[in-house]
C-alpha positions in Angstrom: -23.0 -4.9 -6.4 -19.7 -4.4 -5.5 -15.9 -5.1 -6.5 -13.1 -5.2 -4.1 -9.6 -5.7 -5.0 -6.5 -5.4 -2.5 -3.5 -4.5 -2.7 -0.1 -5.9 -0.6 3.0 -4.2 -0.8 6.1 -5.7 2.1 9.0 -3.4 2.6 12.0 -4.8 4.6 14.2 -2.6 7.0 18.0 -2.1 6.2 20.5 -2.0 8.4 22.3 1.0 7.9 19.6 2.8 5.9 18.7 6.2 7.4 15.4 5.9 9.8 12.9 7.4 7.0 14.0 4.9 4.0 10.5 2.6 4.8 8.6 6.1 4.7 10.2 7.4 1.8 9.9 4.4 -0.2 6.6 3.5 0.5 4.8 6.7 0.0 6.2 7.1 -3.5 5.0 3.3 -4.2 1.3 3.8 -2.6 0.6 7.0 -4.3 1.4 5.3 -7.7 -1.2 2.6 -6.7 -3.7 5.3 -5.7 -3.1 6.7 -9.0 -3.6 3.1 -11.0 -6.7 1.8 -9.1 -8.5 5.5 -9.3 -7.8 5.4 -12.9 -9.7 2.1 -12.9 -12.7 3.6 -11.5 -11.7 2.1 -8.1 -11.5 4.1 -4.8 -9.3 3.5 -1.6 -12.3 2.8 1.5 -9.7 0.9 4.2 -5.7 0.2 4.9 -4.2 -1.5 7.4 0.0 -2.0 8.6 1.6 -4.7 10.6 5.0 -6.0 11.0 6.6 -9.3 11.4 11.0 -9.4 11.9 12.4 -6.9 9.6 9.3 -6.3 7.3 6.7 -4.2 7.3 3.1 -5.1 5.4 0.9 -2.3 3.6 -2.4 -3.4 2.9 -4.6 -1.2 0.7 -8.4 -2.1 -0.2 -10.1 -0.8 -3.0 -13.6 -0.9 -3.8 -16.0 -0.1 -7.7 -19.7 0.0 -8.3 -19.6 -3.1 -10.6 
């Protein structure tokens, strides 16, 4: 059997922000969740990335032998 959990992070565009502030941003924030959820026995098997206006949606799934 296993256990799924996911994982949603948004990020919204700025106006005068330099091009790479999404990029920069996010990586930092989706390696600290990497880190927390493979701590927890948990490993990454499937993302996925849309956009909608001036956001941007991360979605990282995570899977454990339960």
């Amino acid at each position: 059997m296993k256990e799924y959990k996911l994982e949603s992070l948004i990020y919204y565009s700025k106006a005068f922000a330099h091009k790479e502030h999404i990029v920069e941003k996010s990586t930092k924030d989706i390696q600290e969740k990497l880190n927390d959820f493979a701590s927890k026995g948990y490993r990454l098997i499937s993302t996925d990335a849309t956009d909608f206006g001036f956001a941007v949606y991360f979605y990282l799934y995570f899977e454990k032998d339960a």
